[in-house]
C-alpha positions in Angstrom: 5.7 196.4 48.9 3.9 193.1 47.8 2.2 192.5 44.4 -0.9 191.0 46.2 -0.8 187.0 44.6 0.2 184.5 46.9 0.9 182.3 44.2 3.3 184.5 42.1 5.3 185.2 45.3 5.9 181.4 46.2 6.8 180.4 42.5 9.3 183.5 42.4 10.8 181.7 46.0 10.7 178.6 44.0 12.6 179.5 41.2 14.7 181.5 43.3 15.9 178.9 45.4 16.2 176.4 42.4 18.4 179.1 40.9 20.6 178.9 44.0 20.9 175.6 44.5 21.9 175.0 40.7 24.1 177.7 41.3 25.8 175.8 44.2 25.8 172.3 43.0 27.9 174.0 39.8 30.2 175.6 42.1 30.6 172.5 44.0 31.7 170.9 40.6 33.4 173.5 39.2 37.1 171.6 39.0 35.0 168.2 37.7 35.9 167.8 34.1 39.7 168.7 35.1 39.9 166.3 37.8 38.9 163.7 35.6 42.6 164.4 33.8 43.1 164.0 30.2 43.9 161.0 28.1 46.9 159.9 26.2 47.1 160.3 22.6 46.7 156.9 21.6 49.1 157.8 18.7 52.0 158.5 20.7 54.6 156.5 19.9 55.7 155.8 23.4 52.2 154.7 24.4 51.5 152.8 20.7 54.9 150.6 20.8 54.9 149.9 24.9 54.5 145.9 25.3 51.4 146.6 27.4 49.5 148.6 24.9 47.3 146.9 22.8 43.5 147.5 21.3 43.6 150.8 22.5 44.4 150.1 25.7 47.3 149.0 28.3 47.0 145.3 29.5 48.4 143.6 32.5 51.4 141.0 32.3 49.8 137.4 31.8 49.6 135.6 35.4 48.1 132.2 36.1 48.7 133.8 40.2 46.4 136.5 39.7 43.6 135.2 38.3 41.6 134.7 41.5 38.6 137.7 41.1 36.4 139.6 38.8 38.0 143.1 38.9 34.6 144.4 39.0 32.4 144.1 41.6 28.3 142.5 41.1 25.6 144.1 42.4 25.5 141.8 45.6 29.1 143.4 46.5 28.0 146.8 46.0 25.3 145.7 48.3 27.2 145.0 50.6 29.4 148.3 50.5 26.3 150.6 50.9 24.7 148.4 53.7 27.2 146.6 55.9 29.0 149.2 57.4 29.7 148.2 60.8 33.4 148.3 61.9 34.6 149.8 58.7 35.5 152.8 59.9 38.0 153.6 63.6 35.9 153.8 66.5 38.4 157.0 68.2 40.4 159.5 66.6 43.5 157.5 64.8 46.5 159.2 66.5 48.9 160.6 64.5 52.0 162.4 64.7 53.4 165.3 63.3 56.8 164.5 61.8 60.2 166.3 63.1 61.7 168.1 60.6 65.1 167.1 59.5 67.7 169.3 57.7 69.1 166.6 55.7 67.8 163.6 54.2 68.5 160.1 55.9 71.8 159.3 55.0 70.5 155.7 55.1 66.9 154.6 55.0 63.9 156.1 56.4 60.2 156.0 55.9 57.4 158.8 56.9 54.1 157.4 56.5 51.8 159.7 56.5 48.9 157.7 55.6 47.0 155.5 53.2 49.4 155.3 50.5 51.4 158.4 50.6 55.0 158.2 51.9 58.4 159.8 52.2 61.3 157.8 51.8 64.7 158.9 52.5 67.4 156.6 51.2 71.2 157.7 51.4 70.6 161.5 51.2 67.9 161.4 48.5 63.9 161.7 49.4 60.9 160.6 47.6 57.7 161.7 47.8 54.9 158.5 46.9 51.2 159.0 45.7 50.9 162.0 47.6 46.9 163.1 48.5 46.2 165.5 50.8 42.5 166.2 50.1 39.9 165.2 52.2 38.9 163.1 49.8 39.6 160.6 47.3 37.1 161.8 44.8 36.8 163.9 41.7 34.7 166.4 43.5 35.5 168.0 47.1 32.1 167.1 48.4 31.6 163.8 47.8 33.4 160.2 47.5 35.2 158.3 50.7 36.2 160.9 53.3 39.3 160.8 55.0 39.6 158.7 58.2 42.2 160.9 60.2 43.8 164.5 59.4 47.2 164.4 57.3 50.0 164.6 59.8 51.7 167.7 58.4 50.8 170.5 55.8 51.8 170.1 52.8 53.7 173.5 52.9 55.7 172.2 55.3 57.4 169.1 53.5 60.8 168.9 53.3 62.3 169.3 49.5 61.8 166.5 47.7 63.9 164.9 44.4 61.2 163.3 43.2 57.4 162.7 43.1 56.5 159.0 42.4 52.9 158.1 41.1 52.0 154.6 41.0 48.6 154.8 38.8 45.8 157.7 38.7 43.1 156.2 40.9 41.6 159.2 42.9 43.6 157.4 46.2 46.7 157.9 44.5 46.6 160.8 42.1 45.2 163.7 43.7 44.5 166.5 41.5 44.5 169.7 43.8 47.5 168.1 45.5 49.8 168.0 42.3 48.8 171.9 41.6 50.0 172.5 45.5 52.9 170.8 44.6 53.7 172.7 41.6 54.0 175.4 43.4 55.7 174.6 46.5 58.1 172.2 44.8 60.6 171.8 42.0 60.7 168.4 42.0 59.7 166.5 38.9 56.9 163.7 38.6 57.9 160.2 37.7 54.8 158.7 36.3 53.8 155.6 34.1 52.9 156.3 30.6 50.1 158.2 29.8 49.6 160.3 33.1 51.7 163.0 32.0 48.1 164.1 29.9 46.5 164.2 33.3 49.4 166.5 34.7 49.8 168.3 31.7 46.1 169.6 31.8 46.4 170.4 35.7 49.7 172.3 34.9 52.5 170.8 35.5 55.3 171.9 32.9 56.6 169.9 30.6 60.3 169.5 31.8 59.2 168.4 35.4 57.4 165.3 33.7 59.2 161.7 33.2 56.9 159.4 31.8 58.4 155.5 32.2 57.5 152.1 30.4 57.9 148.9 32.9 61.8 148.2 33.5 62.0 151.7 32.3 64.8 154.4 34.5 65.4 157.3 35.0 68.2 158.9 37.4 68.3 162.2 39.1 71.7 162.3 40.9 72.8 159.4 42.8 68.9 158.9 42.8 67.6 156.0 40.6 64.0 155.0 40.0 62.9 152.2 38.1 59.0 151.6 37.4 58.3 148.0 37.6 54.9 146.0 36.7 52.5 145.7 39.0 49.0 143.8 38.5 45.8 146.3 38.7 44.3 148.3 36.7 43.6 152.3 35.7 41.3 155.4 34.9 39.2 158.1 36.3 35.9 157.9 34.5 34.4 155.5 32.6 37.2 154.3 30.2 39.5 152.0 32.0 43.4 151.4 31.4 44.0 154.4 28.8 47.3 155.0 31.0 49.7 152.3 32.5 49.5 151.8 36.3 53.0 150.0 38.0 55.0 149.4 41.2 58.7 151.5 42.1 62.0 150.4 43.0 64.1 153.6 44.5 67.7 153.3 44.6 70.5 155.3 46.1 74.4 154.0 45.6 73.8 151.2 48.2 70.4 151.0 49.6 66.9 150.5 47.8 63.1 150.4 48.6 60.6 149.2 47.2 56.9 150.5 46.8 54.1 148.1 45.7 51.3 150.5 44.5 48.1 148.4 43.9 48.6 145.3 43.1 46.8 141.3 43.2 49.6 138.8 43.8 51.3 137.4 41.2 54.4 136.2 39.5 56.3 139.5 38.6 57.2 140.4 42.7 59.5 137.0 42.2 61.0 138.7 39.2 61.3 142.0 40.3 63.1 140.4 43.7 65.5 138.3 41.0 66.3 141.8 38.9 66.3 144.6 41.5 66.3 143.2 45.1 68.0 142.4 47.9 65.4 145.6 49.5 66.4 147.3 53.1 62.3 147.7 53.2 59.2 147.8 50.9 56.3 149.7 51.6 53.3 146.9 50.5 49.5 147.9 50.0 48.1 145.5 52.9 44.0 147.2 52.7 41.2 147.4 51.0 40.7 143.5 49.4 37.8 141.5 49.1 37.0 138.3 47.3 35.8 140.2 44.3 38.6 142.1 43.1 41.2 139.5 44.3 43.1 140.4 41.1 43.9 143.7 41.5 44.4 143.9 45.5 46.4 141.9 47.6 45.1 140.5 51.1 47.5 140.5 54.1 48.9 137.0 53.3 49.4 138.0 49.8 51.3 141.3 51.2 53.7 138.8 53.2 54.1 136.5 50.5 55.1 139.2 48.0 57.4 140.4 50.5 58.8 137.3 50.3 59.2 137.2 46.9 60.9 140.1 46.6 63.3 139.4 49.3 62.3 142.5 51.3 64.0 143.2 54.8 61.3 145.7 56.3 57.6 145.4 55.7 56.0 148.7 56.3 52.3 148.4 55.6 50.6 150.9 53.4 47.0 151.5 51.3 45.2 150.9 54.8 44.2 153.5 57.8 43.0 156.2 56.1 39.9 155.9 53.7 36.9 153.2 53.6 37.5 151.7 50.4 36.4 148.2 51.2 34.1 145.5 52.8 36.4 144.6 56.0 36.9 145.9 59.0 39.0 148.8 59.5 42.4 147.1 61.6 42.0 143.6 59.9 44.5 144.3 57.7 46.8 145.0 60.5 45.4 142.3 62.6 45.8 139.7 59.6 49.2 140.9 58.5 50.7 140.5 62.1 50.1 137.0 62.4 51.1 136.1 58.8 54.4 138.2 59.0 55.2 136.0 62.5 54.2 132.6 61.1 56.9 133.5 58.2 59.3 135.2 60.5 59.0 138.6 58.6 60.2 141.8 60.1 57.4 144.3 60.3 56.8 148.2 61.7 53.3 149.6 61.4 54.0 153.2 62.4 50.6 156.0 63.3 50.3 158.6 60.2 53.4 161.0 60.2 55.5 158.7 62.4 59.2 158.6 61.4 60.3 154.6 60.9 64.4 154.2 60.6 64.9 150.8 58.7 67.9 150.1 60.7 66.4 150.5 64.0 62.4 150.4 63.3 59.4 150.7 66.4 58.5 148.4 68.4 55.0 147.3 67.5 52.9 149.2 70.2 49.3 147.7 69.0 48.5 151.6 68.7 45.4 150.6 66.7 43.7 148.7 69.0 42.5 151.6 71.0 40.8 152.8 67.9 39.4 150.1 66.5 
């Protein structure tokens, strides 16, 4: 039956399909104002007497080293991010391997890498789960923000149990919201966090006593398990309001045998103190990807990655914070391409493994140039 005017039927389609489209760009944002997290009570006396926290707002460590870039990138580098996109992203499928389950933790060191930044390390019968995302993006909303280069190697269902879940600062690359909920309920571990990302956990869920907020140089120990948060030079938050929770790097001892894990990081003086302090390290997994010349300060370039490694007196180098998500200006395997002739001017010991690929310390790959074909 029609009503006879044209006109009335297409502004009742109109309004229609406005309807519907509002209706789906709301269910596309529906977990938006969680994802964003929630911030620290500034009067909390943890956050209020931490060294870093001043004016409001956590600082980095004072470094003449660091001081190299703006931190914030001018309208000709976000230019350059939206039109020069050639090479940034694999040209083939990134192979990747789906890890072999073990029974038992490594009873001495071992690293599962399963891209980007997030990593298992074993060390002497203990495992550690880092900045774990397994979205398909790194964005507060599933359907937009940088996509994910190659699949994650493994479900997360089917990780191993872990003792501990280390965050090294809430960007959306390293904090993943619908990952920590997954998490939650598929493991008991708790989540060792800097201070003032428990809020964001807290609001997604997490219960209170699986939460251990640290300071820098702060520990806590879970059995023969210990974890010390370290500094690290960078920077934090998820909307507009920068630094309202601390960011930092890990070290993760067993009895014997440590690791260290950079997070994000520019150069600078404290991996020389954390090498004097905590090393000698059996490896360290160092962020080796997305740099440029603007935010110098906050990420390290390949030479950086080697020098830090250096500093710290590192055995291992196992490249992270590369592979997986176009978060930069440079080609996709220059990091990798970089950091192998840096770490064999310096004489520096290096495995890149594929996503999910299982690297013993003591008896690392060979490097097999596996990128290359891809790139």
């Amino acid at each position: 039956m029609s009503d006879g005017h044209p006109g009335r039927r297409s502004r009742l389609l109109a309004v229609t399909a406005a309807a519907a489209a509002a209706g789906a760009l709301a269910w596309a944002l529906r977990d938006l104002p969680a994802a964003f997290g929630r911030r620290p009570d500034p009067l909390d006396p943890r956050v209020r007497n931490s060294p870093q926290f001043r004016d409001g707002v956590f600082h980095n460590a004072p470094s003449e080293l660091a001081l190299r870039g703006a931190a914030r990138p001018d309208s000709g580098t976000i230019r350059r991010m939206l039109l020069d996109r050639d090479g940034r992203t694999p040209a083939g499928p990134v192979p990747t391997v789906r890890p072999v389950p073990t029974a038992r933790p490594a009873e001495g060191v071992e690293v599962v890498w399963y891209g980007h930044a997030s990593a298992l390390v074993e060390v002497e019968g203990s495992r550690v789960l880092l900045d774990p995302i397994w979205s398909e993006r790194c964005s507060p909303a599933g359907h937009v923000g940088p996509k994910r280069l190659h699949p994650m190697p493994v479900e997360l269902e089917a990780l191993p149990p872990v003792d501990a879940v280390l965050i090294s600062h809430d960007h959306y690359d390293h904090l993943d919201m619908a990952t920590v909920r997954r998490l939650v309920e598929l493991q008991s571990a708790p989540f060792a966090v800097p201070l003032g990302i428990g809020g964001h956990l807290r609001r997604w869920g997490v219960p209170e006593h699986r939460i251990i907020e640290l300071d820098w140089d702060e520990t806590c120990t879970l059995g023969e398990l210990t974890l010390t948060l370290t500094s690290a030079h960078h920077f934090s938050g998820r909307g507009l309001t920068r630094n309202t929770t601390l960011w930092g790097s890990w070290v993760i001892a067993g009895p014997n045998r440590k690791v260290y894990y950079t997070g994000d990081s520019g150069y600078f003086e404290g991996y020389a103190r954390i090498g004097e302090q905590h090393g000698p390290f059996d490896a360290a997994l160092v962020q080796v990807g997305a740099y440029d010349e603007a935010w110098a300060d906050i990420h390290m370039t390949p030479e950086d990655a080697v020098r830090a490694h250096l500093d710290l007196n590192a055995g291992l180098l196992v490249p992270v914070h590369w592979c997986t998500f176009n978060l930069s200006l440079h080609a996709w395997s220059e990091p990798i391409e970089r950091l192998l002739v840096e770490a064999k001017a310096q004489g520096v010991p290096l495995a890149v493994p594929r996503p999910g690929q299982r690297v013993d310390v003591d008896n690392p790959p060979e490097l097999d140039g596996w990128w290359e074909t891809v790139a």
